[in-house]
C-alpha positions as CSV (number, residue, x, y, z in Angstrom):
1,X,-61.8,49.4,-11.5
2,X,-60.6,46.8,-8.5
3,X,-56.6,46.8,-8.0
4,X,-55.8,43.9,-6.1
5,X,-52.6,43.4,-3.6
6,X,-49.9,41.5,-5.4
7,X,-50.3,38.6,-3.9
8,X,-54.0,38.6,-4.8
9,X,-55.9,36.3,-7.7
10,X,-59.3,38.0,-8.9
11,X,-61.7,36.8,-11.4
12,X,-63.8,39.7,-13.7
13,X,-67.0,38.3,-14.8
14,X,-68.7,41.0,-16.0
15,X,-69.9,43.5,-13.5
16,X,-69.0,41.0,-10.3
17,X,-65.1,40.8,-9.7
18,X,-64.3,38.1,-7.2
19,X,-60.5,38.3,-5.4
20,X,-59.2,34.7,-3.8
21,X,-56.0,36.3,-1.9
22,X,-53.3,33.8,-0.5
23,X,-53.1,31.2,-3.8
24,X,-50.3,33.1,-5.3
25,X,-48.4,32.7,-2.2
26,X,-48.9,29.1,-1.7
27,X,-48.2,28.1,-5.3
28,X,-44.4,30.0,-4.9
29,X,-43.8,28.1,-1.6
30,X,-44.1,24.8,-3.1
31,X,-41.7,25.8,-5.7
32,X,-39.4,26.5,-3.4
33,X,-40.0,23.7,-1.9
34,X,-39.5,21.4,-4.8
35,X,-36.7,23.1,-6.2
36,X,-35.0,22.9,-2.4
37,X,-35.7,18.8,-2.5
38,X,-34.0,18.6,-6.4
39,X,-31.3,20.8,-4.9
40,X,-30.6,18.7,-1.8
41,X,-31.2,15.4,-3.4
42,X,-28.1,16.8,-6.4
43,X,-25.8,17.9,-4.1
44,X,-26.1,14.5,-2.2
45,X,-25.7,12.4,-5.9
46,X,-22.3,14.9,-6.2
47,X,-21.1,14.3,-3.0
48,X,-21.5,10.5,-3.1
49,X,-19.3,10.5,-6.6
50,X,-16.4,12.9,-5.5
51,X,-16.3,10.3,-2.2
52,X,-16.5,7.1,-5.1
53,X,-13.7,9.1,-6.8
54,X,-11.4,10.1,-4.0
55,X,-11.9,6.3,-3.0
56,X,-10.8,5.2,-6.3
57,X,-7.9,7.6,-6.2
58,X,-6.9,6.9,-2.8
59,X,-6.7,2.9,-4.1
60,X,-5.0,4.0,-7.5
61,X,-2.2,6.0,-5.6
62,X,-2.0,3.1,-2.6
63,X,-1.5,0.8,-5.6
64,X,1.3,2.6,-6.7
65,X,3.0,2.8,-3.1
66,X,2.6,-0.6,-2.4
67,X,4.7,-1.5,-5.9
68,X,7.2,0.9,-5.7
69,X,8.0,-0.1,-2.0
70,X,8.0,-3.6,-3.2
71,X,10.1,-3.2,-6.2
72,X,12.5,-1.1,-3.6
73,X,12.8,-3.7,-1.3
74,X,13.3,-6.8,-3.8
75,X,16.1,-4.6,-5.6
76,X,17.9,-4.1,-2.3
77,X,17.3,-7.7,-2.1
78,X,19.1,-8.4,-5.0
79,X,21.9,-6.2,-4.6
80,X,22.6,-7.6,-1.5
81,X,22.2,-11.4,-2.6
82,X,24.6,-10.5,-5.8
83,X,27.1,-8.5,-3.7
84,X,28.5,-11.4,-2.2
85,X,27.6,-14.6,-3.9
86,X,29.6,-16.9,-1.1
87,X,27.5,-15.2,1.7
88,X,24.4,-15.1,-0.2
89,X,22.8,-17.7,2.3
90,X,23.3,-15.9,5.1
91,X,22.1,-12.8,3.4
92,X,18.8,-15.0,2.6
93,X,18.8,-15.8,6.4
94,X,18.7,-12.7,7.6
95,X,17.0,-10.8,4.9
96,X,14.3,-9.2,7.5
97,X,17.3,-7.5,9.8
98,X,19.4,-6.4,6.3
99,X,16.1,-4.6,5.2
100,X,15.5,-3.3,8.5
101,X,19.0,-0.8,7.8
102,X,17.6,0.0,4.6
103,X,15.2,2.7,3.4
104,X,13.0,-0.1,1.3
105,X,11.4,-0.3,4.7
106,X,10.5,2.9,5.9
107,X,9.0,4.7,2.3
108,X,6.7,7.8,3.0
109,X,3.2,5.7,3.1
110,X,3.9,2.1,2.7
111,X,4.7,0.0,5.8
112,X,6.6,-3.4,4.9
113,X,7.0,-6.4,6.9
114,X,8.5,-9.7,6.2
115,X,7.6,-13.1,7.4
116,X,9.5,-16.9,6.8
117,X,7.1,-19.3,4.7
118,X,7.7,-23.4,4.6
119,X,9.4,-25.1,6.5
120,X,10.7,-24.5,10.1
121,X,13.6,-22.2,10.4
122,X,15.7,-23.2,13.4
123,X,17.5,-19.9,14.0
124,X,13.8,-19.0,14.1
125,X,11.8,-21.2,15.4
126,X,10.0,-20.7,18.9
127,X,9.6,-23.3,21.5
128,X,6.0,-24.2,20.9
129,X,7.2,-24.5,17.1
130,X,9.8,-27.2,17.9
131,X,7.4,-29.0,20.3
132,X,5.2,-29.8,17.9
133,X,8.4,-31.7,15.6
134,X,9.1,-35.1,16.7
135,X,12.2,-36.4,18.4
136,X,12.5,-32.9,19.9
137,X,12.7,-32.9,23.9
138,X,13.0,-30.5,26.9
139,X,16.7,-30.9,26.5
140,X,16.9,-30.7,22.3
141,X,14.2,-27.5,22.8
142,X,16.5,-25.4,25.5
143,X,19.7,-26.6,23.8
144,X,18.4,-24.8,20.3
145,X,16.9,-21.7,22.4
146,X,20.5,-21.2,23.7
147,X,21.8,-21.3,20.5
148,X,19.6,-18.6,19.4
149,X,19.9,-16.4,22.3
150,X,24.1,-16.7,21.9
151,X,23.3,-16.0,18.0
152,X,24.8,-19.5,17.0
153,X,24.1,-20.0,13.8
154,X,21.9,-23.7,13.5
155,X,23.7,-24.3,10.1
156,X,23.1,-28.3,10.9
157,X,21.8,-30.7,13.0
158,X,24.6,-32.4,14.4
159,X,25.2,-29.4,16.1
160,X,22.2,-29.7,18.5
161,X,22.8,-33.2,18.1
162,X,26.5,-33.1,19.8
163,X,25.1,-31.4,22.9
164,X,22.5,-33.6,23.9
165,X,22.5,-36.3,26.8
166,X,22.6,-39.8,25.5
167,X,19.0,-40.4,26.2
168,X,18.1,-37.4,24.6
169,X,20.2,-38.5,21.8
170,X,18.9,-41.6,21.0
171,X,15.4,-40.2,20.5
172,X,16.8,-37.5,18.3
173,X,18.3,-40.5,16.2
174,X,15.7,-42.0,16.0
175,X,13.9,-39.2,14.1
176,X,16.8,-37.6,12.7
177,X,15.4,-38.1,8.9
178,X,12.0,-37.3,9.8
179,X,13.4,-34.1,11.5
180,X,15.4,-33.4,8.0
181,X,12.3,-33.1,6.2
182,X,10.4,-30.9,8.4
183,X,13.1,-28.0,9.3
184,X,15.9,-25.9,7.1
185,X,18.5,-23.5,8.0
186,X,17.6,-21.1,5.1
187,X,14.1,-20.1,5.0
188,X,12.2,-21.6,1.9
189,X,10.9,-18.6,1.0
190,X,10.0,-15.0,2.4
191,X,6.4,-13.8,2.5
192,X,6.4,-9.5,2.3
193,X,3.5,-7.6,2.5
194,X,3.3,-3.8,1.7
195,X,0.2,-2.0,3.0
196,X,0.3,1.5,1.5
197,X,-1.9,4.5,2.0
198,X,-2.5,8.1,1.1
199,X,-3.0,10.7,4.1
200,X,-6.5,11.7,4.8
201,X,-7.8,13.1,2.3
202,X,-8.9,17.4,2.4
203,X,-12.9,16.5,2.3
204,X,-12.4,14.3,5.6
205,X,-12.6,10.9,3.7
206,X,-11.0,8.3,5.5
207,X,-8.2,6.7,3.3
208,X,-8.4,3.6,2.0
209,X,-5.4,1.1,2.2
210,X,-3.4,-1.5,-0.5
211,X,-2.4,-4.8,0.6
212,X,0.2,-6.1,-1.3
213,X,1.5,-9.4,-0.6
214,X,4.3,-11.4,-2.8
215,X,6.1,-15.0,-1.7
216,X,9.8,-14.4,-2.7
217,X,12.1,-17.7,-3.3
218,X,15.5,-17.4,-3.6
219,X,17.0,-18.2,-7.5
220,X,20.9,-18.3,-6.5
221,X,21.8,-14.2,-6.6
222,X,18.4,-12.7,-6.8
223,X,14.9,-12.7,-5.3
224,X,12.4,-14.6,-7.3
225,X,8.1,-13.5,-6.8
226,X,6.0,-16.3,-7.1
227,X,2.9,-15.1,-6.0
228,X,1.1,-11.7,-6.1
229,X,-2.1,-11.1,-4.0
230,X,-3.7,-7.6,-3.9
231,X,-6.6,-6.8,-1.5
């Protein structure tokens, strides 16, 4: 009677007994082989759907940031409009520097920042802005950029107007309604955008940010959205 190693196939045939050593061996290895592959090619299909999950997460939290910084920001907005309605202009004028003392800008994971839409502000406006406008010379341009650097308020034309050579004037006149059309004292409207963001997250995914942006208009005591873009 032959008792072969372990690892050792035979074959009886009667009285011959033939031993093929080795096959055993080779046959376990490519299991393991095959069941390392499966395992390698699972844990990558795992990994790649907790990273689509934190992703979503990370865009589901952000979401929420970016409103909630929003909605803090336009009800500081309105509070401040509807505190007091005979400076509410000047409120709307300055609504970036009021929001600046207030915590709607500085919420854990949202960054704000506001913006002027429309027309040309002239408390604003830079020099290359009121290049572009016509009637508006050298002397009209360093005239309003002395205003602004004294903080005078522009609440009118005239006032630049009255300070002007009489050759500088006369152009000025001369586009005065033109000029009425294309600047403002009160910004038309305010753009705000809230980019929000959780921290990294613990698996070393990078995180993903919310862009929120709304156009605000001013509706007498309160803040009016009207638009909403999300990217």
């Amino acid at each position: 009677m032959t008792h072969p190693h372990p690892m050792t196939v035979c074959h009886d045939s009667g009285s011959n007994t033939t031993c093929n050593t080795g096959f055993a061996l080779l046959g376990v290895l490519w299991i393991i082989v095959g069941l390392s592959v499966l395992a390698m090619a699972m844990a990558r299909v795992s990994w790649h759907a907790v990273t689509m999950a934190e992703i979503e997460h990370d865009r589901i939290v952000g979401r929420w940031l970016g409103e909630g910084c929003l909605a803090r920001m336009r009800s500081v907005t309105n509070s401040l409009l509807a505190n007091d309605p005979t400076h509410a202009a000047v409120v709307w004028r300055t609504l970036d520097r009021a929001l600046l003392t207030d915590s709607a800008t500085v919420i854990a994971g949202c960054e704000l920042s506001l913006r002027t839409d429309g027309r040309i502000v002239l408390d604003r406006a830079s020099a290359a802005e009121l290049d572009t406008l016509p009637g508006m010379t050298t002397e009209a341009i360093a005239r309003i950029a002395q205003m602004q650097q004294s903080r005078t308020p522009i609440t009118d034309l005239l006032l630049v107007e009255a300070a002007l050579t009489p050759s500088a004037r006369a152009l000025f006149d001369a586009h005065y309604a033109e000029l009425l059309r294309l600047v403002t004292v009160d910004p038309d409207a305010w753009v705000v955008r809230a980019r929000a963001h959780m921290e990294a997250s613990a698996v070393g995914i990078p995180p993903t940010p919310v862009n929120i942006e709304v156009r605000l208009v001013r509706a007498g005591s309160r803040a009016a959205v009207m638009r909403w873009v999300e990217w």
